[in-house]
C-alpha positions as CSV (number, residue, x, y, z in Angstrom):
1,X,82.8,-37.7,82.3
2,X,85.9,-36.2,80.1
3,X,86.2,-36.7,76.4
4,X,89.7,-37.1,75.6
5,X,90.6,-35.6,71.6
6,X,92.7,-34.3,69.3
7,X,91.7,-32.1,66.2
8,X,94.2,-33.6,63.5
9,X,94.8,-31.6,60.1
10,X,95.2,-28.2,61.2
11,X,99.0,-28.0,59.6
12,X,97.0,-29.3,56.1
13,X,94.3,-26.9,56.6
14,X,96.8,-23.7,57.0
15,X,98.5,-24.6,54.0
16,X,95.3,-25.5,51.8
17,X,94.2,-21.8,53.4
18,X,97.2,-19.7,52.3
19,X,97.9,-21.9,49.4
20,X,94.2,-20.5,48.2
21,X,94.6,-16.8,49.2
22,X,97.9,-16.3,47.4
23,X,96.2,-18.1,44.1
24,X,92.7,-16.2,44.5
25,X,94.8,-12.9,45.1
26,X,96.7,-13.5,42.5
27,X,94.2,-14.5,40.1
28,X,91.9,-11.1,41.4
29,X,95.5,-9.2,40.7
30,X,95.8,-10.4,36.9
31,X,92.1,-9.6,36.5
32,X,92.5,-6.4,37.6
33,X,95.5,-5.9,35.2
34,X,92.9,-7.3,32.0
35,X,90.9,-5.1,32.5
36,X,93.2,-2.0,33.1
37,X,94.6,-3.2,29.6
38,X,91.3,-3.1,27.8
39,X,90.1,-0.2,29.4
40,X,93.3,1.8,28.0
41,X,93.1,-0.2,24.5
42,X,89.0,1.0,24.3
43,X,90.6,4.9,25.0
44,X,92.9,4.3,22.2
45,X,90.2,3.3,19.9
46,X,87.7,6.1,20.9
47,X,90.0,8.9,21.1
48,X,91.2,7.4,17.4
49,X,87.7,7.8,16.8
50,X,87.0,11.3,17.7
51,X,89.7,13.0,15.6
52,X,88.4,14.2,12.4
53,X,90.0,12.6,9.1
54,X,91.3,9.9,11.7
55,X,94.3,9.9,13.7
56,X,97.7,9.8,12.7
57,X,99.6,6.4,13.2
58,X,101.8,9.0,15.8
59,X,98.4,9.6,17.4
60,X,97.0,6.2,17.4
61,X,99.4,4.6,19.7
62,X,99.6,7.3,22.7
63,X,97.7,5.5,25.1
64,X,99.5,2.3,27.2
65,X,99.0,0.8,30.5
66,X,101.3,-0.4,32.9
67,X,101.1,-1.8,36.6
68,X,103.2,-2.4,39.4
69,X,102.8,-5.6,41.7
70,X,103.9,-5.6,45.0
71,X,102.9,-8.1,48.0
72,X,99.8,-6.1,49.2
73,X,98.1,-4.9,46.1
74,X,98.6,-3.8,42.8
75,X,98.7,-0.7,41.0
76,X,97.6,0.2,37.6
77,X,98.5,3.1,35.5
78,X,96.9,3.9,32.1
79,X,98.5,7.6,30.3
80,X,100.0,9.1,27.3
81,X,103.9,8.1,26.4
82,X,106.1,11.0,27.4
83,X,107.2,11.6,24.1
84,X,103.3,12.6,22.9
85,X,102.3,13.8,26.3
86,X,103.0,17.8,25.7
87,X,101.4,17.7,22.0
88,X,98.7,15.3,23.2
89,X,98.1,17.9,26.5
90,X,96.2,20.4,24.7
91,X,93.5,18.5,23.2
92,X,92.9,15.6,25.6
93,X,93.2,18.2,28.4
94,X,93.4,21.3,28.4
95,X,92.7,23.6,25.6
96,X,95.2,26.7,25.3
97,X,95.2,29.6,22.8
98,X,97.1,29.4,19.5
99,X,98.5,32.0,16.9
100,X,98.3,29.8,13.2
101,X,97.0,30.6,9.7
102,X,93.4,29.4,9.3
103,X,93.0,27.8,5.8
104,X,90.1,29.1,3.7
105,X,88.7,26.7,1.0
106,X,91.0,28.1,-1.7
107,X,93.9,26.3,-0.1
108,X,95.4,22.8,-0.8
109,X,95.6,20.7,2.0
110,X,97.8,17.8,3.0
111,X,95.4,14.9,5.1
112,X,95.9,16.0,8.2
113,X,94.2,19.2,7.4
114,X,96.9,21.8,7.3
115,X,97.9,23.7,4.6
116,X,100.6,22.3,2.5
117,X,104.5,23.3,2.0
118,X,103.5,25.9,4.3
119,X,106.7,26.7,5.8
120,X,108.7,26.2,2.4
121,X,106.6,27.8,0.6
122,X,106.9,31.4,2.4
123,X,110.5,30.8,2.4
124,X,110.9,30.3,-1.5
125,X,108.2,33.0,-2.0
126,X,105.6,31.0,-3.3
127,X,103.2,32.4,-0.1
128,X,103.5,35.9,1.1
129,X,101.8,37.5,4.0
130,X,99.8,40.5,4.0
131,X,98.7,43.1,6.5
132,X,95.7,44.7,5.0
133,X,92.9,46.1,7.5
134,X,94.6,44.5,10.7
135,X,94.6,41.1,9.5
136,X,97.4,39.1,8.7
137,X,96.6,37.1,5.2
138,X,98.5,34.4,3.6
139,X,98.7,35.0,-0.1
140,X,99.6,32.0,-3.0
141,X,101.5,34.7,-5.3
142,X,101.6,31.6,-8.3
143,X,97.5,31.8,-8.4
144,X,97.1,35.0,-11.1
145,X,93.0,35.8,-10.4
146,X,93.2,39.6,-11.2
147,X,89.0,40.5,-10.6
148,X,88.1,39.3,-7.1
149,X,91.6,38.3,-5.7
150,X,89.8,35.7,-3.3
151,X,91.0,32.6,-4.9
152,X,94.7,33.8,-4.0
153,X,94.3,34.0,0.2
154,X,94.8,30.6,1.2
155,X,95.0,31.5,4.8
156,X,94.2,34.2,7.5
157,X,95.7,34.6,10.8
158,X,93.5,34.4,13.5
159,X,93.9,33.6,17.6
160,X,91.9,30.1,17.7
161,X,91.6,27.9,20.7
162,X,91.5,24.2,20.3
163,X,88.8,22.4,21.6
164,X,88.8,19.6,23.2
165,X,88.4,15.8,20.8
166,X,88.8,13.4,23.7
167,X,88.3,14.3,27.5
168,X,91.3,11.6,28.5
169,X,90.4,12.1,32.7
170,X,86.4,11.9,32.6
171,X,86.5,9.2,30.3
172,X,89.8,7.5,32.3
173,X,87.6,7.5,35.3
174,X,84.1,6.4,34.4
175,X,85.9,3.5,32.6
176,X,87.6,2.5,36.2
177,X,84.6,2.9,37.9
178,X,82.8,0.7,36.0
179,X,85.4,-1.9,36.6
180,X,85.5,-1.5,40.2
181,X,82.1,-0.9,40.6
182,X,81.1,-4.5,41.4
183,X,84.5,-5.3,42.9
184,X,84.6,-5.6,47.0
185,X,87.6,-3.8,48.9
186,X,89.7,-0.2,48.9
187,X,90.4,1.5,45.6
188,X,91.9,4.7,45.1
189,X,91.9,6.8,41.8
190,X,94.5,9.3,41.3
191,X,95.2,11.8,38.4
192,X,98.2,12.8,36.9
């Protein structure tokens, strides 16, 4: 006995099929981006955060993300601008060694925390530096305290490394990990 038939459908069912996979891809795809976009938007916010006296509006908006579609994946990129990247490097990075005066309570400062007119104030000789006892000393010559002489050094030069405020690759990383982490397929994370 033969049993004559014909499977009908087959072109509807390939389209219904890719139709899907390009809209679920897509959909996974914009997801992706979301979250990349939050992810660098909650860095912002806690490396705002971490900096004492709060962050300067230059500061504050360093961190963006961007991504780049293309027919088998997406990528996504979360870093600093390129204009804030070399005076972001050394505390979201890697601390380096700098030569600067270190205020001492006597001096005025402006809100970032740096002693103000600095610069045109040793020009018009309204701060003077000493060398007394192989330190370098940054005295207000318009303060007159004649006994002690402690109120008049504002500053001292001193070799001071930064430290750290905001590790931007740890924290970079355990934020995408936690976004891929109950996600199914192949990731890569790359620094730099």
């Amino acid at each position: 006995m033969k049993i004559k038939s014909r499977i009908t459908g087959l072109k509807q069912s390939k389209v219904y099929v890719n139709k899907e996979g390009r809209r679920l891809g897509s959909e996974f795809q914009n997801e992706l981006i979301t979250k990349a976009r939050e992810l660098a938007v909650k860095m912002q916010t806690d490396l705002n955060k971490s900096i004492d006296k709060g962050a300067v509006n230059f500061t504050s908006k360093a961190l963006r993300s961007w991504f780049k579609k293309s027919k088998t994946g997406v990528k996504c990129y979360i870093g600093v601008l390129d204009n804030q990247n070399k005076y972001l490097y050394d505390v979201i990075v890697e601390p380096k060694r700098i030569e600067k005066f270190v205020n001492t309570s006597a001096a005025r400062l402006t809100k970032e925390g740096n002693i103000s007119q600095l610069r045109s104030g040793i020009k018009n000789g309204k701060y003077k530096v000493v060398v007394s006892g192989g330190k370098k000393r940054l005295i207000d010559t318009t303060k007159k305290d004649t006994k002690t002489k402690t109120k008049r050094v504002i500053g001292l030069h001193e070799s001071k490394k930064r430290k750290i405020v905001y590790d931007f690759y740890s924290e970079a990383e355990k934020g995408i990990r936690l976004i891929i982490s109950d996600i199914k397929g192949h990731f890569s994370i790359k620094r730099g």
